[in-house]
N, C-alpha and C positions, 0 to 999 in steps of 0.2 A: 504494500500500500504506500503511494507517495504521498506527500504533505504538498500543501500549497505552496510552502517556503521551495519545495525541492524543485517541483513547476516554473517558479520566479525564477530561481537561478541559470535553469536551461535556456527559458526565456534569453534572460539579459544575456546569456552567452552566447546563445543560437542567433538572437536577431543582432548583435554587437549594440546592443544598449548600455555604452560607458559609462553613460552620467548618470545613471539609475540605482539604486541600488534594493538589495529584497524590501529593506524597511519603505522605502518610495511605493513601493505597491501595495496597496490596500487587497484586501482578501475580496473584498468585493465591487473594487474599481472597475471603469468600463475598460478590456483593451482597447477597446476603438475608439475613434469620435475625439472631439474636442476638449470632452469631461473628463476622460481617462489616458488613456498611455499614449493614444494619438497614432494606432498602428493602421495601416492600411491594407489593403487586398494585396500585395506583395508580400507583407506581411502575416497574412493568414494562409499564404500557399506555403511561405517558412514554418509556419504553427502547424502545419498538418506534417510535414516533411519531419520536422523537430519531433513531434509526438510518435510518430511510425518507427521513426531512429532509435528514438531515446527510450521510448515505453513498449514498444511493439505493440501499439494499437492504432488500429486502420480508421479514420473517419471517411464512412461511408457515403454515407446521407448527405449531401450536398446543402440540402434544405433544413436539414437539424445543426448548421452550422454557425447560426446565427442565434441559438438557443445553447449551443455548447463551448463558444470563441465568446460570448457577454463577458463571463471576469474569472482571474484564475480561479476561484472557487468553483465557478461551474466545468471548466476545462476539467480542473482534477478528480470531480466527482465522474466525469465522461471515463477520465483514462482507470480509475479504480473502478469504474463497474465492469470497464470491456477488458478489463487485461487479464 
């Protein structure tokens, strides 16, 4: 089972987010959007890629990705149910 901290850190290494650190991430921040981390659709094909590498889980669903990429809470609950 991973933690949200472990999530965060792949994150900031995976996507090269320097200036970031785990504590900058809220457990329930948006990644996207203006209000949160500020990631992009470049950035969510690294978040699939990342999570498939790192966790050996496949996000399938195309259309459940915008209910699973909202905030690392919900990512990590994605990658501990499928893994």
């Amino acid at each position: 089972m991973i933690t949200t901290t472990d999530l965060k850190l792949k994150l900031i290494s995976g996507l090269g987010l320097e200036d970031i650190s785990v504590d900058d991430i809220g457990d329930e921040m948006p990644l996207f959007g203006e209000e949160g981390l500020g990631l992009d659709s470049v950035d969510a094909i690294e978040i699939t890629l990342l999570v498939e590498k790192e966790f050996g889980v496949k996000i399938k669903d195309l259309e459940e990705n915008s209910t699973v990429f909202s905030t690392p809470e919900t990512l990590t609950q994605y990658i501990n149910k499928n893994r």
